[in-house]
C-alpha positions as CSV (number, residue, x, y, z in Angstrom):
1,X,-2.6,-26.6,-35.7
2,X,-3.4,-26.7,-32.2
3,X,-6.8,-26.3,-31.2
4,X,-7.7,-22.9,-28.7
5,X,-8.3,-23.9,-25.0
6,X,-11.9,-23.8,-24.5
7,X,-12.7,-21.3,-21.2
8,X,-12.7,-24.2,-18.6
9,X,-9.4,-25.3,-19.9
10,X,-7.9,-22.0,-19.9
11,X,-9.2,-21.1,-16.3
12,X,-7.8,-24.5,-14.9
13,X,-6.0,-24.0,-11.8
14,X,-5.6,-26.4,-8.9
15,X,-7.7,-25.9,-5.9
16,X,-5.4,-24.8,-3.9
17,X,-4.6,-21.8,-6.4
18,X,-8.3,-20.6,-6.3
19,X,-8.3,-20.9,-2.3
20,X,-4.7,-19.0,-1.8
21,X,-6.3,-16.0,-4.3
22,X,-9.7,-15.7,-2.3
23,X,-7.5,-15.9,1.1
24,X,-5.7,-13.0,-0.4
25,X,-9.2,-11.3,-1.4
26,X,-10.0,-11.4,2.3
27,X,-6.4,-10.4,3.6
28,X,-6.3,-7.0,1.4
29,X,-10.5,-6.2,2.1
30,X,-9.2,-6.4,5.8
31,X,-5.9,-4.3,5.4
32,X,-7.7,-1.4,3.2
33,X,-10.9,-1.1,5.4
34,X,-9.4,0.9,7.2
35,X,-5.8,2.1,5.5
36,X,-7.7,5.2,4.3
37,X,-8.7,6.1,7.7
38,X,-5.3,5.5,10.2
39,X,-3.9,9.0,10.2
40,X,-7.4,10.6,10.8
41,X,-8.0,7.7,13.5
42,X,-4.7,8.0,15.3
43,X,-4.7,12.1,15.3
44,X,-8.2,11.9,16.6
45,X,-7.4,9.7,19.0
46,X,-4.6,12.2,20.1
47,X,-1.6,11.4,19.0
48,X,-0.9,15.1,17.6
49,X,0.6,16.0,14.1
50,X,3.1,13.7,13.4
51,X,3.0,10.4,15.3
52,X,0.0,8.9,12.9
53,X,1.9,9.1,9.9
54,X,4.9,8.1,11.0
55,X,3.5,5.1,12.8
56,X,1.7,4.8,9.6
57,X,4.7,4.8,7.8
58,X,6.5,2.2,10.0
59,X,3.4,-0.3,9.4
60,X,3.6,0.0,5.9
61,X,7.8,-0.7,6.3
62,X,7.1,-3.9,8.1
63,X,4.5,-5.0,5.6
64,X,7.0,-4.7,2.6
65,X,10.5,-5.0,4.6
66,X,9.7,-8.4,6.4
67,X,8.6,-10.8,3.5
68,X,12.8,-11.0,3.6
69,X,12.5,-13.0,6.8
70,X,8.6,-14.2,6.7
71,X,9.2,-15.7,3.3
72,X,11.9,-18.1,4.7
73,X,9.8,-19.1,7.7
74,X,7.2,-20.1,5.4
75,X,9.0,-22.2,2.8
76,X,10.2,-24.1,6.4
77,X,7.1,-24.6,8.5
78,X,5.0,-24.6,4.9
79,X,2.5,-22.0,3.3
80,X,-0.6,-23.3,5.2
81,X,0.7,-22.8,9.0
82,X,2.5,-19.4,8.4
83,X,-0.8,-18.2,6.8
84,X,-2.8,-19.6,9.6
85,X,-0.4,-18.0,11.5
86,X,-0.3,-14.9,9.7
87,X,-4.4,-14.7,10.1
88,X,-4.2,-14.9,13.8
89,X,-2.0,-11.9,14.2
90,X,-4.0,-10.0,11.9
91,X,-7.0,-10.4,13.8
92,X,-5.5,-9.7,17.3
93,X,-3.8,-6.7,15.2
94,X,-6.9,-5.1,14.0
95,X,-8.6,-6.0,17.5
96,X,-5.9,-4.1,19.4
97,X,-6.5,-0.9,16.7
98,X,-10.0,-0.6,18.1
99,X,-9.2,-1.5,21.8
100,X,-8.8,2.1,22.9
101,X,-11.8,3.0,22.2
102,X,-14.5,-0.1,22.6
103,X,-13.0,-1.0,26.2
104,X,-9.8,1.5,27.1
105,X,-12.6,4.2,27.5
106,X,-10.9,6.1,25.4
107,X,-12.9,9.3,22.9
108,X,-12.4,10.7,19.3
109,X,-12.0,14.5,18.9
110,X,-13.9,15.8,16.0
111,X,-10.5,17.1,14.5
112,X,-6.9,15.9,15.9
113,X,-5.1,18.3,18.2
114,X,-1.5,19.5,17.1
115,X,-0.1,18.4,20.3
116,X,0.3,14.6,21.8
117,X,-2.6,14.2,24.6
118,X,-2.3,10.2,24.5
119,X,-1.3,8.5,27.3
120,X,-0.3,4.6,27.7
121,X,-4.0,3.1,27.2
122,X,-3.3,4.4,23.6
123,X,0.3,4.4,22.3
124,X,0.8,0.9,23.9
125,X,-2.3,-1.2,22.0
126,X,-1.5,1.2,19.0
127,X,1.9,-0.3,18.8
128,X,1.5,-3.1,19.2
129,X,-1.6,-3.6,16.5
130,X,0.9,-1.8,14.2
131,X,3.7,-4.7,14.9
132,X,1.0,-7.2,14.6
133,X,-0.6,-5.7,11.6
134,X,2.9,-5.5,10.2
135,X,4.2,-8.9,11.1
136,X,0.9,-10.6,9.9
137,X,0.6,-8.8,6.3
138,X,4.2,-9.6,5.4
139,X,3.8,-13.4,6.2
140,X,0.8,-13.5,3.7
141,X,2.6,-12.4,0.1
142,X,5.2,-14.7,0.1
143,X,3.0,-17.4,0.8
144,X,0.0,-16.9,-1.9
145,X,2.6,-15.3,-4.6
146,X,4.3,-18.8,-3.2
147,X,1.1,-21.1,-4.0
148,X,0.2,-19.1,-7.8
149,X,4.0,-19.9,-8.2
150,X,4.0,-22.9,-8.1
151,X,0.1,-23.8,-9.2
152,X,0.0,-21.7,-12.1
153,X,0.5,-24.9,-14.6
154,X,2.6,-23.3,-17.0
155,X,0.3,-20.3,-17.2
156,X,2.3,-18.0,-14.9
157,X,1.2,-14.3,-17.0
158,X,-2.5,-15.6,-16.5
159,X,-2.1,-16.9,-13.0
160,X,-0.5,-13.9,-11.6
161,X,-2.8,-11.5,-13.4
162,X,-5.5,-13.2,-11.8
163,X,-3.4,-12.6,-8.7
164,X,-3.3,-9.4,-9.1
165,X,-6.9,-8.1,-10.2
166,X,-8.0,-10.4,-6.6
167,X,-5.8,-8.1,-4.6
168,X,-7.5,-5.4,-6.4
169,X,-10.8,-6.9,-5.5
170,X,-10.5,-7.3,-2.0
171,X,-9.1,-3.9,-1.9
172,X,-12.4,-2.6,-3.3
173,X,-14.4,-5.0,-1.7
174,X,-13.0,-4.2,1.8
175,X,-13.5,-0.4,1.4
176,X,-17.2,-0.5,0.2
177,X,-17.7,-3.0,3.6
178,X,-15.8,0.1,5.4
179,X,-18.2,2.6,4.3
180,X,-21.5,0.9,4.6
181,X,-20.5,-0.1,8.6
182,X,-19.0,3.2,9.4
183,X,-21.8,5.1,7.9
184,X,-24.3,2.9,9.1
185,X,-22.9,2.7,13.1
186,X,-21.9,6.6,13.0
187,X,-18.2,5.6,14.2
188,X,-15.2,5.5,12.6
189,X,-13.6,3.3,15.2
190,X,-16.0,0.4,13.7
191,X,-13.6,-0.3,10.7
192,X,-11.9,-2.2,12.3
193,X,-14.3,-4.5,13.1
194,X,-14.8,-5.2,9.3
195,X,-10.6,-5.6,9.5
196,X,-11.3,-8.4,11.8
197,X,-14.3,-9.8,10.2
198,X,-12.1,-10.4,7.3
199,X,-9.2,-11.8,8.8
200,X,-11.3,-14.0,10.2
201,X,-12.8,-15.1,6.7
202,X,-9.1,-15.6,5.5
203,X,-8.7,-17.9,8.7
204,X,-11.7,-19.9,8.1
205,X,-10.8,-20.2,4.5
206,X,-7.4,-21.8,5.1
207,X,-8.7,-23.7,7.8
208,X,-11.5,-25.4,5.6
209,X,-10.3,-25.0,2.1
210,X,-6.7,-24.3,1.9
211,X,-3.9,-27.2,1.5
212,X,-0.2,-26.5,0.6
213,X,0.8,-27.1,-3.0
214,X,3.4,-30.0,-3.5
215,X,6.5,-29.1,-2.7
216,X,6.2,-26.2,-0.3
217,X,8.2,-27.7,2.4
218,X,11.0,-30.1,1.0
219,X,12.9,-31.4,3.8
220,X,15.9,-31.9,1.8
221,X,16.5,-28.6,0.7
222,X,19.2,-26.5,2.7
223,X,17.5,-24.5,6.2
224,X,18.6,-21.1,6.1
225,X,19.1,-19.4,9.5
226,X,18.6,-15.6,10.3
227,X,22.7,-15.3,9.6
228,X,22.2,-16.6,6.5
229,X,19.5,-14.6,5.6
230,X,21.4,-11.5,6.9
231,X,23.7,-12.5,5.0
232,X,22.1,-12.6,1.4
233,X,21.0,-8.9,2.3
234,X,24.2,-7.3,2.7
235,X,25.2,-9.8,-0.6
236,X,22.5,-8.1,-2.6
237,X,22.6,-4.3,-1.2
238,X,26.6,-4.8,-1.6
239,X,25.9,-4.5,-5.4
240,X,26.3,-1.0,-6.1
241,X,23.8,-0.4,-8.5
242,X,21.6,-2.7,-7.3
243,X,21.4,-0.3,-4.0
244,X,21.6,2.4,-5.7
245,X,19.0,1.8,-7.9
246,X,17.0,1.0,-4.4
247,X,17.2,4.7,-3.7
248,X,15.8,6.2,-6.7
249,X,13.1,4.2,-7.1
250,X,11.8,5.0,-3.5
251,X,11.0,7.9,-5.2
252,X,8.1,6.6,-6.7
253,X,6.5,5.2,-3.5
254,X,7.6,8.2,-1.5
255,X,5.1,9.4,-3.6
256,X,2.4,7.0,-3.8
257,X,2.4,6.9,0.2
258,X,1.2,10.0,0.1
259,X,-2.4,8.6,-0.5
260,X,-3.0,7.0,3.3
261,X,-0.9,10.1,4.9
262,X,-1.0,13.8,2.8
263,X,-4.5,13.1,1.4
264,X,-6.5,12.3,4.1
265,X,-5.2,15.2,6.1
266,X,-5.7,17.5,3.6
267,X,-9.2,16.2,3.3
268,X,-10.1,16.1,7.1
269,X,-8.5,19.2,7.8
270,X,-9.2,21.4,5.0
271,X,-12.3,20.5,2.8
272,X,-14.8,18.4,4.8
273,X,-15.2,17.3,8.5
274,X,-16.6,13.6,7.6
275,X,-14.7,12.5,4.8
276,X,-15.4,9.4,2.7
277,X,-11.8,8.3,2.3
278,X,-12.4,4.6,1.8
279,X,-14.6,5.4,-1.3
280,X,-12.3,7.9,-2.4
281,X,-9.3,6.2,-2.1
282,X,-11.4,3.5,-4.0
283,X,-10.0,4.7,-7.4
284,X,-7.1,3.8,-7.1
285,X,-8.1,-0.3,-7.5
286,X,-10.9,0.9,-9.6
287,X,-8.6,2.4,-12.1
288,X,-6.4,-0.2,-12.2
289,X,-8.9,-3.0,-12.9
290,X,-11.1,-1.1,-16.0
291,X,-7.2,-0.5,-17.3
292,X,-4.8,-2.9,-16.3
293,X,-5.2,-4.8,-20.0
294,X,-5.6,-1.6,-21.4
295,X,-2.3,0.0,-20.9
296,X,-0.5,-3.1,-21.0
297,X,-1.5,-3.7,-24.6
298,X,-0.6,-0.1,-25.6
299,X,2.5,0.1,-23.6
300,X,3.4,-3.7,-22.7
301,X,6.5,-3.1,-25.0
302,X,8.3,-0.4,-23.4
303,X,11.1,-1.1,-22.2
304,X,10.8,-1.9,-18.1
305,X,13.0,1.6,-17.3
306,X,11.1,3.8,-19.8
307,X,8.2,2.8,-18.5
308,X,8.8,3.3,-14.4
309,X,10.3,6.9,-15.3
310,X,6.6,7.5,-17.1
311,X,4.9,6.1,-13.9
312,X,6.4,8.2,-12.0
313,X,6.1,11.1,-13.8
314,X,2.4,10.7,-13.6
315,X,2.4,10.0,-10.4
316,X,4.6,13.6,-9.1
317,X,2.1,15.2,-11.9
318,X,-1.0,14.0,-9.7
319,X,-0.4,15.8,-6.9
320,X,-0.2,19.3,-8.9
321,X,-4.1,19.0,-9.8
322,X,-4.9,19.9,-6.3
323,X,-3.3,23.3,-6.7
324,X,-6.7,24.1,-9.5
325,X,-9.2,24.1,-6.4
326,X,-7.3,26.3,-4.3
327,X,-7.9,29.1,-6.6
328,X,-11.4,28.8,-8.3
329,X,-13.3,31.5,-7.4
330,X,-14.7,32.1,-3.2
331,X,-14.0,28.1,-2.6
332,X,-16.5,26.7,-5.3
333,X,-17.9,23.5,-4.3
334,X,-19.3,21.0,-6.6
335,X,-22.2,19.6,-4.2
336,X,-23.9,17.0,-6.0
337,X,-21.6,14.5,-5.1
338,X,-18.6,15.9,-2.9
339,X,-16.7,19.0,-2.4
340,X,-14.3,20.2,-4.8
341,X,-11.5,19.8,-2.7
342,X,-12.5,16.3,-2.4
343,X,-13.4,15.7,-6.1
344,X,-10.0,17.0,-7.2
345,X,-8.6,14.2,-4.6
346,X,-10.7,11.9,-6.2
347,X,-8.7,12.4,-9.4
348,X,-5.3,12.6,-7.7
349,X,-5.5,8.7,-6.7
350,X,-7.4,7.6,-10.0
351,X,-4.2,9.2,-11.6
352,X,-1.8,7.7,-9.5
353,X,-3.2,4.4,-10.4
354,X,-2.0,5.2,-14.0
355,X,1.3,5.8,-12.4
356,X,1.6,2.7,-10.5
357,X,0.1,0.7,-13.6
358,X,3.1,1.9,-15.5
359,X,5.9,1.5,-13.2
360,X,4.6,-1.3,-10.3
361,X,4.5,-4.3,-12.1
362,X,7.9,-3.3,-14.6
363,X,9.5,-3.0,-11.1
364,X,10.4,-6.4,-11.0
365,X,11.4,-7.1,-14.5
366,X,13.9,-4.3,-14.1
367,X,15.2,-5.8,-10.7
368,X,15.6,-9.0,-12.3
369,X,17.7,-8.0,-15.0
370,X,20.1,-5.7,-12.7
371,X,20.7,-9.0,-11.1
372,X,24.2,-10.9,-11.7
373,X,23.6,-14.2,-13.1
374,X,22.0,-17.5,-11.5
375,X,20.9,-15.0,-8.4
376,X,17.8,-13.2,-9.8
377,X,15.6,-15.1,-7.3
378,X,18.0,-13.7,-4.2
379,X,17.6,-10.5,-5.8
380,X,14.1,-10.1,-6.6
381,X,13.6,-11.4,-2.8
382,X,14.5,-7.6,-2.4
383,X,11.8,-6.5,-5.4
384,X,9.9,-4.6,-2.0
385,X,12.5,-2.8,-0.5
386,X,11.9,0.4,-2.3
387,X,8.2,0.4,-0.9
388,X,9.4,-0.2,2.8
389,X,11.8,2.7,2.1
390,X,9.4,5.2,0.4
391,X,6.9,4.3,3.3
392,X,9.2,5.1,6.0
393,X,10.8,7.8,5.1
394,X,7.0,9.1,3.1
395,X,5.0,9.6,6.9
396,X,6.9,11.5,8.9
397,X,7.8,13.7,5.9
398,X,4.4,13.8,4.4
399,X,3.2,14.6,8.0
400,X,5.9,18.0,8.2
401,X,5.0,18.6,4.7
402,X,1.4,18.9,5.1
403,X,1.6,20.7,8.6
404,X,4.6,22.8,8.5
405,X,3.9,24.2,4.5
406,X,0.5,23.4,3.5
407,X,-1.1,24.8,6.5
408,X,1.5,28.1,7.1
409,X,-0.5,30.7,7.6
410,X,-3.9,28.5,8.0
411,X,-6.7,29.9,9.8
412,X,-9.1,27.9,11.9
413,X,-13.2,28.1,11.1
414,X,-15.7,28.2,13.0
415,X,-17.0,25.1,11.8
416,X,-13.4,22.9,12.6
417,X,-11.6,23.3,9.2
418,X,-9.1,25.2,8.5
419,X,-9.0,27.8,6.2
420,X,-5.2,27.4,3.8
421,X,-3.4,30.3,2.7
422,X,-3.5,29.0,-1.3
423,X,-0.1,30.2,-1.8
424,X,1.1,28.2,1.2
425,X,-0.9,24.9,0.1
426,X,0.1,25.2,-3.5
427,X,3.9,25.6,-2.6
428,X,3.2,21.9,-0.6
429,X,1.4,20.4,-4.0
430,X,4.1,21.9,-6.0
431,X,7.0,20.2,-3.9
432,X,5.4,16.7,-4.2
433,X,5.5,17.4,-8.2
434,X,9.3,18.1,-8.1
435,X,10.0,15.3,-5.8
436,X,8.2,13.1,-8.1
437,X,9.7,14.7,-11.3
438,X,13.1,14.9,-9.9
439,X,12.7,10.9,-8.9
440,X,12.0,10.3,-12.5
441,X,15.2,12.6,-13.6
442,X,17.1,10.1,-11.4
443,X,16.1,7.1,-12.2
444,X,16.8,8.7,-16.2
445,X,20.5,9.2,-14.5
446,X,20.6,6.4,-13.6
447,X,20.2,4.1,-16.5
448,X,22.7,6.2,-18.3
449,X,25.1,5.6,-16.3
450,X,24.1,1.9,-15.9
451,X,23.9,1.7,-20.1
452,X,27.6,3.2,-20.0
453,X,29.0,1.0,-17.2
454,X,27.8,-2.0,-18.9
């Protein structure tokens, strides 16, 4: 009988692994200091209604659309230069975020203006941190998922859960940082200087810790060129269900972008003037870590397709416990903590964290048996594409959602919130269920059909 690993055996990795997974703790703590914040930034900084999220959206695309082309530069150049690479531009990224403000001269409104009153010494830095930003986050997955790969020592499920509660970590990590800056400075502009801080940390630590695994660069396998790469793309979205499968499952993250886009203007707008987004957002990782083991003990053997549909379900279900406050009786608010607005927000994301727990993770089993035979790795190359697409299309359309429904009708305050028509707000909340619901009624469709094709 073999004898049970004793801890140190079990949590054996090579050093490498350990330093790839704390680069990655630093990485996320940068990107979600101040993810909760970049609509209410941006708007502030007077980019009206609609350019935040959609510029939000577009940096979340390039995060999860580019790995496609980053991945490929790393496994040439190897993991340790694309990261310390990947660091660099992160740090400018974040830099060029705040430039507007700590030396453009530019100043935050209390509330964004429904009009565009930016000029050049705005939109140009703010484009090109969100390029940066974009370019820099999508050259760091494939290269820690790259290092855990190929470090794990034939305990891949362990390795990659580790993986995955670190991301978690970082994410909490960089949005407590977030708070106690911003609250501490007065100025919301100073997240980004705890963005930078922690790329910086993520550069040090490859610089003075990190080496590439064996085998990262191998110079006798094959260079692919961008036409090759190109190629594969059209290869794997030429598979009919494959493609169409991308399309239904952008449901889901259509969904879940509402988070960094719907949520915080609803907040800002509508409940309270100084909102604590980064702590609110916060349970969304907090969730997931108290019940990752949880739910995958209970509802590890569902099958991968049962369990998205439920995810997403949840998910569209979230967004209809906002509709409660809206109606409770002269605007209660709960003020030992936060307002009730607020509180109820709190629960949305603590309950889409259920939702991703059920259907993020099964994503990729699911991709990787849609594949055709001997090309699950091409295929699973594509495992993010229905996150770029559910984040493009989700800011712009979460932007005209919450302006053109939510607030028909609104009426501004005295003190700089607006006051919502509840039937107005509720018919926004209520769309964002069906969507959600009628994204899990597809996706049902869709392995029908797929079960009677095959």
């Amino acid at each position: 009988m073999d004898q049970p690993l004793s801890f140190r055996e079990k949590y054996r990795f090579p050093d490498s692994f350990w330093n790839a997974n704390l680069t990655e703790l630093f990485e996320r703590a940068a990107y979600y200091s101040m993810a909760s914040f970049i609509v209410i930034y941006l708007g502030r900084l007077g980019l009206g209604d609609y350019w935040p999220s959609t510029l939000n959206g577009v940096l979340w695309f390039l995060v999860y659309f580019l790995p496609i082309l980053s991945g490929t530069l790393a496994d040439q150049i190897g993991f340790r230069r694309s990261l310390l690479m990947a660091c660099v531009l992160l740090a400018g990224g974040y830099f060029l975020m705040g430039y507007p403000v700590w030396f453009g001269g530019q100043t935050m409104a209390l509330q964004a203006g429904k009009e565009v009153t930016a000029g050049p010494g705005v939109m140009v830095p703010v484009a090109a941190a969100i390029l940066l930003i974009g370019i820099g986050g999508s050259m760091v997955k494939p290269c820690i998922a790259g290092t855990v790969q190929r470090t794990h020592l034939g305990k891949a499920t362990l390795a990659f859960a580790i993986f995955y509660m670190v991301i978690n970590i970082g994410s909490v990590f960089g949005r407590i940082s977030a708070f106690i800056v911003r609250t501490r400075l007065g100025k919301l502009d100073t997240i980004f200087l705890v963005s930078m801080a922690a790329a910086v940390l993520a550069f040090l630590t490859v610089l003075l810790r990190y080496r590439d695994p064996e085998s990262t660069v191998d110079p006798d396998k094959p260079r692919r060129s961008l036409g090759e790469i190109l190629l594969g793309m059209f290869k794997v979205l030429g598979s009919g269900r494959f493609a169409l499968f991308l399309v239904v499952s952008s449901g889901f993250y259509f969904i879940y972008n509402q988070v960094y886009n719907v949520l915080p203007l609803y907040v800002k707008k509508t409940v309270e003037l100084t909102p604590a987004m980064d702590l609110y957002t916060m349970a969304n990782p907090i969730t997931i870590v108290l019940f990752q083991l949880l739910i995958t003990k209970l509802f590890g053997k569902l099958p991968p397709i049962k369990s998205i549909i439920v995810g997403t379900v949840i998910i569209g279900l979230a967004m209809l416990i906002n509709v409660a406050p809206l109606f409770m009786a002269g605007g209660v608010t709960l003020r030992l903590w936060l307002p009730l607005g607020s509180l109820f927000v709190v629960m949305t994301v603590a309950l889409i964290a259920f939702g991703e727990l059920f259907a993020s993770a099964r994503l990729f089993e699911y991709i990787g048996s849609l594949a055709p035979k001997g090309q699950e790795g091409l295929f699973l190359g594509y495992a993010n594409l229905p996150m770029a697409i559910g984040s493009l299309v989700g800011g712009p359309a979460g932007a005209w959602l919450f302006n053109k429904v939510m607030c028909a009708g609104a009426v501004k305050q005295s003190n700089g919130l607006l006051k919502l028509d509840p039937r107005a707000a509720a018919s926004g909340w209520i769309i964002l269920t069906l969507f959600g619901l009628g994204s899990a009624f597809s996706l049902w469709l869709y392995n029908r059909w797929l079960q009677r094709q095959a």
